[in-house]
Each structure stands twice: as C-alpha cells, then as structure tokens.
C-alpha positions in Angstrom: -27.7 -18.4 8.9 -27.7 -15.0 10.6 -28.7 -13.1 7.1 -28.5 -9.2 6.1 -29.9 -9.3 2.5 -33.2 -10.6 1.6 -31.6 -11.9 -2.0 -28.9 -14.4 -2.3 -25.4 -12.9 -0.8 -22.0 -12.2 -2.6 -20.8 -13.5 0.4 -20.6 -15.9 3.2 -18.6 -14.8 6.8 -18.0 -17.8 8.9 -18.3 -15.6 11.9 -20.7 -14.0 14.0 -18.3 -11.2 15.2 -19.8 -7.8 15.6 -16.2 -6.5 14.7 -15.6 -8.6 11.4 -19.2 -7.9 10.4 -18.7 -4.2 10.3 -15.5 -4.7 8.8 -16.3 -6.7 6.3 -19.6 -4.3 5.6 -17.0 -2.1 4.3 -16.5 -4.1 1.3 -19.4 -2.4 -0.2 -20.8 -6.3 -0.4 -24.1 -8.2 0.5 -23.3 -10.8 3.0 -25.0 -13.0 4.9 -22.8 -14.3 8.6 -23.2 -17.7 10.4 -21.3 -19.5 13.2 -18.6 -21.8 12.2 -18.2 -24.9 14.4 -14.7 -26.4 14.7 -12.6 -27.3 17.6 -9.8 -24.3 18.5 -7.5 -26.1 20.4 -3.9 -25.8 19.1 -1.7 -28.8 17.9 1.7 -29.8 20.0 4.0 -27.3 18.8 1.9 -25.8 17.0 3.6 -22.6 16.3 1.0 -19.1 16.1 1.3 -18.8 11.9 0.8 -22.1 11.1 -2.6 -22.4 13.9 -4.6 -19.4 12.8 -4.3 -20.5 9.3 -5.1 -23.7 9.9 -8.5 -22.6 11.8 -9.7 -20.1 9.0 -9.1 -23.1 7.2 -11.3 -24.8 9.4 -13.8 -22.4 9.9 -14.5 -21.4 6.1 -14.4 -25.7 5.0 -17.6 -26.2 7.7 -19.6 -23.5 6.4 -18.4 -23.9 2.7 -19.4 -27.5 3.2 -23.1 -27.1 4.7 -25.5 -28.1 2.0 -27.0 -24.9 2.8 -24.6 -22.5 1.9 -26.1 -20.6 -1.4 -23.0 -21.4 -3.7 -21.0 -18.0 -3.3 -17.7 -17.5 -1.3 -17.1 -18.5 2.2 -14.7 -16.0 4.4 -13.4 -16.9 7.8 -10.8 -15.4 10.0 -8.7 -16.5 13.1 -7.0 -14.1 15.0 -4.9 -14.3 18.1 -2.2 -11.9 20.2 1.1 -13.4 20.7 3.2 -11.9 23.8 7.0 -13.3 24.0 5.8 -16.8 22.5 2.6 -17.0 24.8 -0.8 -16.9 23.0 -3.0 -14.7 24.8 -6.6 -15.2 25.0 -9.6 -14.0 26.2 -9.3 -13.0 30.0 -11.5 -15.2 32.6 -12.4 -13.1 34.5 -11.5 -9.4 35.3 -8.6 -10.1 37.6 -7.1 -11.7 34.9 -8.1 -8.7 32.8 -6.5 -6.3 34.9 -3.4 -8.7 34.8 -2.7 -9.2 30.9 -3.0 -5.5 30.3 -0.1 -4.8 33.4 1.9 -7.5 31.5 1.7 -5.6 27.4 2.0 -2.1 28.8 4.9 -0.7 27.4 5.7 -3.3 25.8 5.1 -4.8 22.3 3.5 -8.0 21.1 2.3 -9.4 18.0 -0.9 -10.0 16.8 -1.7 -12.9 13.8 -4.9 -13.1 11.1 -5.3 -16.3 9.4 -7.9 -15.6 6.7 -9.2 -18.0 3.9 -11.4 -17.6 0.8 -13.5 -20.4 -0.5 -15.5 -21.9 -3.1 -17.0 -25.7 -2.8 -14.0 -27.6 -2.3 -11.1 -24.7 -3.6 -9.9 -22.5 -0.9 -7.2 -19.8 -0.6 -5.3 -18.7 2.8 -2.9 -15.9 3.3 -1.4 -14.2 6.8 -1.2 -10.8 8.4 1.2 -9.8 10.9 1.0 -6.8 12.7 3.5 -5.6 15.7 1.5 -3.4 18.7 3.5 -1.2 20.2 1.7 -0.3 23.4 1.5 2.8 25.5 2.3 3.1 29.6 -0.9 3.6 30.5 -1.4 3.7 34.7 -3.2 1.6 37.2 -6.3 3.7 37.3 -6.5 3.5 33.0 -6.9 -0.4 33.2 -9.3 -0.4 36.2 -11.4 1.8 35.0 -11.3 -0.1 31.6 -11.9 -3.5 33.0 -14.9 -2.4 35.0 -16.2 -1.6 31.3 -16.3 -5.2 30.4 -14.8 -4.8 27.0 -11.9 -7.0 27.8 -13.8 -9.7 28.9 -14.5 -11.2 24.8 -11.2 -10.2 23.7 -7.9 -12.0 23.1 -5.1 -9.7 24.8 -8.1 -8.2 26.9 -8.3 -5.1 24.6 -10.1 -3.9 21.6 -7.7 -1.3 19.7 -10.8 0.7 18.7 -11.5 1.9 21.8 -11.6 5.3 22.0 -12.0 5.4 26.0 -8.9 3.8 26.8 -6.8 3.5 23.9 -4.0 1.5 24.5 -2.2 0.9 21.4 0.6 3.6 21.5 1.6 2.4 17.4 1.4 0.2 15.2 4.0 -2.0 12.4 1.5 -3.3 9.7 -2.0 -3.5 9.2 -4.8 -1.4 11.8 -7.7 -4.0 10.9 -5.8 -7.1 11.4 -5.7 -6.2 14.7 -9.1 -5.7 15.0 -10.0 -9.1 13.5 -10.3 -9.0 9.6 -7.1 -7.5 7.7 -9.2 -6.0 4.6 -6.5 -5.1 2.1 -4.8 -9.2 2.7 -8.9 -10.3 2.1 -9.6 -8.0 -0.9 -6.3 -9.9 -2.5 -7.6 -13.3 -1.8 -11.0 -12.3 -3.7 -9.6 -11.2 -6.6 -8.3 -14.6 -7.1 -12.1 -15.5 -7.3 -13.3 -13.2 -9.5 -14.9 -10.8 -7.0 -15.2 -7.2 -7.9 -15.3 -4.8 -5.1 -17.4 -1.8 -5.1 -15.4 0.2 -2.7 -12.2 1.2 -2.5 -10.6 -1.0 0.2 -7.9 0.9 1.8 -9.4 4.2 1.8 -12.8 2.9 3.3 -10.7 0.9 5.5 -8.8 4.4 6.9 -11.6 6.5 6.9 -13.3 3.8 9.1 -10.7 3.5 12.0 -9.2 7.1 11.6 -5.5 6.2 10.7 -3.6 6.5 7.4 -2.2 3.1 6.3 1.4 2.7 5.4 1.4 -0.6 4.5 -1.7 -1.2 1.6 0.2 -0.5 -1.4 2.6 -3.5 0.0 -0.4 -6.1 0.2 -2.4 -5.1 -2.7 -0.4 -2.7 -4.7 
C-alpha cells in the first residue's frame, strides 16, 4: 500500500489516481491509496449505470478484503464518458486523441461515477451523473493539446481541469464527478459509517476547482 500517514489511516482509496488522491485530500482525512485489481471489462448489455457501480463495487471488495487492510473504510470509484450510447475510453494513441475530441466538440455527452464505501463485508454504492456541455474549440486547440500528452490516460481524451485548453464549455451536475471522485455523493455515503469530516465538503470542493456548485445542497443537503 502506497501510504501518506505514518499512523493507521481513516481511510483506504482503492486507487492510485493522482486526481482522486488530491481529491479525496480535500476531505481533511488521513488516507493511505493502493491499486485495486479487478477485471474492467463490461457485461453483454451492460448498460453505463449499472457497470461503474458494479466496478467500485469491485474495486473497494478486493482491497476491503486483503488481510492487510488496517480495519477502516475502503473507497473506490469508476468513472467513465458516455457519448450517444458509446463508452469512451482512454485514446490509443494520439490520432485517436485528436479524433474523440473532433467527435464531443460542440456537443454534449455524459459522464458516470460509481463510488462505494466499505467496511469488512458491508458496503454502500451510490451514482453521479453529470452532463458536459462542450465548447467549439478549433483544429489548432486539440493539436496543440494532444501534443501535451494529457489525453493519452484519460477516458474522453480530456481532463476538465485543464486550464490550457479547457474544453468543457458547462456543466449539468457535479464539477468533481467529472474529474473522477464526486465529493459531496462520497461525503453522503460516509456519514452512513460514522465518519466525521473535518472540512467542509462543498466549499473546499469549489474553492479547489474554481466553480460555484449548484447542485450540493441536492446531494447532501
């Protein structure tokens, strides 16, 4: 286990994201992060909702159930970019880079978070949804943005972050989901374990990516 605390963690993040690390940093919580292993492949039919539940799921039940895990509460997250019924993943290459971000300019797509609390054998799941509006930008924006290499790890070969090219013209739901770990949908599923956060969620959460939310008081009153 990758660890950030030297005593035992309040936490546990099945992931090894850079992203969900930060994010989940804002918490206020020690944590320690390790890799999950589980196979990612979708079911027949399996329809976008239902999959990146089922692989936090996944994800949180192989690190919850490593004898080595210190007894505290497992997250894990799944998050993927739907596009007109198509999941779309990380680019191969960056031709095919330079191809997904012709295909969502202007357009909208959707992006899912399946994230899941647990604790030995008792876990708890919920789902964000958030709708990307995204803006016309030209030829010489994605070029210039591929040759970065930021869209190379990334499903929908983006990272709404980025300041350099910003593609996300708005938003419909939560800023974070989009980014990997919805915070305010996460801070409801630890209250259900008993977890008491020392920071205020949703205004670390805007103060950190520079937006004001419209949609916390909806998840987590």
């Amino acid at each position: 286990m990758s660890t950030t605390t030297s005593s035992k963690p309040s936490l546990i993040l099945a992931s090894t994201s850079p992203r969900r690390r930060e994010l989940l940093g804002l918490l206020g919580l020690e944590f320690e992060a390790t890799s999950p292993q589980v196979d990612e492949a979708p079911l027949p039919d399996e329809a976008p909702d239902e999959l990146v539940m089922r692989l936090s799921r996944l994800k949180a039940a192989s690190v919850a159930g490593n004898p080595t895990c210190p007894g505290v509460p497992v997250v894990a997250a799944d998050t993927i970019v739907v596009f007109r019924g198509r999941v779309i993943g990380k680019p191969g290459s960056p031709d095919e880079a330079v191809d997904i971000l012709r295909m969502l300019r202007g357009r909208h797509h959707m992006v899912y978070s399946g994230v899941t609390v647990m604790l030995g054998a008792h876990g708890v799941t919920d789902l964000a949804r958030t709708r990307v509006i995204m803006r016309d930008y030209p030829d010489s924006e994605i070029e210039a943005y591929v040759a970065t290499g930021d869209p190379l790890d990334k499903g929908g070969a983006y990272a709404i972050q980025n300041t350099g090219f910003s593609p996300v013209k708005a938003i419909e739901g939560c800023w974070a989901n989009v980014m990997g770990l919805p915070l305010c949908h996460l801070a409801r599923l630890l209250s259900q374990f008993g977890v008491a956060l020392p920071n205020d969620v949703p205004a670390a959460c805007q103060a950190f990516v520079g937006i004001k939310c419209e949609v916390y008081g909806e998840i987590i009153g």
